[in-house]
C-alpha positions in Angstrom: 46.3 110.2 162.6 49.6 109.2 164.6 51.4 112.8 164.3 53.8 112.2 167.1 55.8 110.2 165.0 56.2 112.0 161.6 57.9 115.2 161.9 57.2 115.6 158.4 53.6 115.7 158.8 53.6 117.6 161.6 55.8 120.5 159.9 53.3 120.5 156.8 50.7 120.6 159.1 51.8 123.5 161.0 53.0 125.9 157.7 49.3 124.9 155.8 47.5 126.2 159.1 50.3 128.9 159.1 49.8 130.0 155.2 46.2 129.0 155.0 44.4 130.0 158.2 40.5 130.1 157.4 40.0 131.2 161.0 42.0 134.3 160.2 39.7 137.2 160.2 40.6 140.8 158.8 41.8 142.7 161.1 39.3 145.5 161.3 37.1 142.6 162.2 34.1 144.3 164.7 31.5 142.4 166.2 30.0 142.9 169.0 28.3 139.3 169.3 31.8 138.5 169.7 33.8 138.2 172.9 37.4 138.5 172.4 40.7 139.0 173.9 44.4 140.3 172.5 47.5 138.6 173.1 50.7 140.8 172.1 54.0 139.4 173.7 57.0 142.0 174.7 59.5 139.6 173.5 58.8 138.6 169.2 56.1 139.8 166.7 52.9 137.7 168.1 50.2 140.3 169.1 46.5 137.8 168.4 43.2 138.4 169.0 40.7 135.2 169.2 37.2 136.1 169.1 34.5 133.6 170.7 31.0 134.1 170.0 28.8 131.9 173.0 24.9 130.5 172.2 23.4 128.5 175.1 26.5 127.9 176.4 28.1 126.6 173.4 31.1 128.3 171.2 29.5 128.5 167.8 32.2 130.6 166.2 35.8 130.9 167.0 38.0 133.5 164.8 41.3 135.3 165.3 43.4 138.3 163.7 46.3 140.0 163.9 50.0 139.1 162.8 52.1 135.9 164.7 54.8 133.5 164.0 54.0 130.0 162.4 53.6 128.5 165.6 51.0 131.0 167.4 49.8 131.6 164.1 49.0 128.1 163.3 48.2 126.8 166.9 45.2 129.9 167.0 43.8 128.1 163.5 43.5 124.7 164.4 42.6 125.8 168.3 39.4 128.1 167.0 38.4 125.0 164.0 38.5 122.5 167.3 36.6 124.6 169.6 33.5 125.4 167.4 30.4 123.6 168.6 32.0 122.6 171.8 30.8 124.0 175.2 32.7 126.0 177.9 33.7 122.7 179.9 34.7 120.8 176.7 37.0 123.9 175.7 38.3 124.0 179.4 39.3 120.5 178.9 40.7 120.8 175.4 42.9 124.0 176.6 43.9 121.8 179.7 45.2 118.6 177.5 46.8 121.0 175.5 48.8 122.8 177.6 49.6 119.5 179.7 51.0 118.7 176.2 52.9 121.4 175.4 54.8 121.0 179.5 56.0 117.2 178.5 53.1 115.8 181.0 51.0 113.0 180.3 47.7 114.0 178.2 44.5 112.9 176.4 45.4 112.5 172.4 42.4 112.0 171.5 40.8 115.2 173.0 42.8 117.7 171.3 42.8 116.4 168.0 45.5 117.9 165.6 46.7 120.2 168.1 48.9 116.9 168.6 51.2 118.3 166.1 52.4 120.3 168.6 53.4 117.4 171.0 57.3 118.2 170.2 57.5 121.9 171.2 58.1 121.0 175.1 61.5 120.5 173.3 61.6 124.0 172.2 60.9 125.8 175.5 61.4 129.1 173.9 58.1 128.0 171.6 56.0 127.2 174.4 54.4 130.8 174.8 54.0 131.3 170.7 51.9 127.8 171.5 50.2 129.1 174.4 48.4 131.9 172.9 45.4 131.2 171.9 44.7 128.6 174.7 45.5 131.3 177.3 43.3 133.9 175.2 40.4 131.0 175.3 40.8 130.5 178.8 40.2 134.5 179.3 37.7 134.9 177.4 35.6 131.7 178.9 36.2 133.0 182.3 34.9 136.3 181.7 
């Protein structure tokens, strides 16, 4: 689906993942098969944690907690329900078409799925981090 083009869809999109996360986890979520990492920004409410659990080389479950705006909030949902059952380098090059997105810089659609509703927040520069969350967290947690 063409998202670029419908704000409308891309909104809806956005608030469902926002109101309806089912990669939200409680918050006294514990587990030590887990690997995770918390993001809390100094500058608006967004503190996340995205937890990764790793067989074989492969992310088999991807959750996150805590409290976030829409856009963190939403962008952690739909980043952990892409990157389940893809390896470490398929994640790597999710993350990096993702973020090459959210700069304004040419990127692979197709790779990062409905994360293309975010294609317009290069245009909100002051929504960039909130989008950046859980890609950074990812990328932190892959590297070890």
């Amino acid at each position: 689906m063409d998202y670029k083009d419908n704000a409308n869809i891309q909104r809806a999109i956005i608030i469902d993942n926002y109101e309806n996360p089912d990669k939200k986890t409680k918050d006294d979520f514990s587990n030590e098969e887990y690997k995770s990492y918390n993001f809390s920004s100094d500058s608006c409410i967004d503190n996340l944690t995205i937890f990764i659990k790793i067989n074989n080389n492969k992310i088999t479950d991807c959750l996150f907690n805590g409290i976030g705006c829409a856009v963190s909030t939403a962008s952690a949902n739909i980043m952990c329900n892409l990157l389940v059952n893809k390896t470490s380098e398929q994640a790597f090059l999710i993350i990096e078409n993702y973020e090459k997105m959210l700069a304004g810089e040419k990127y692979d659609e197709e790779i990062i799925e409905e994360l293309n509703v975010f294609s317009n927040i290069h245009n909100q520069p002051n929504r960039i981090k909130c989008a950046k969350i859980s890609s950074e967290s990812v990328k932190r947690i892959l590297k070890g």
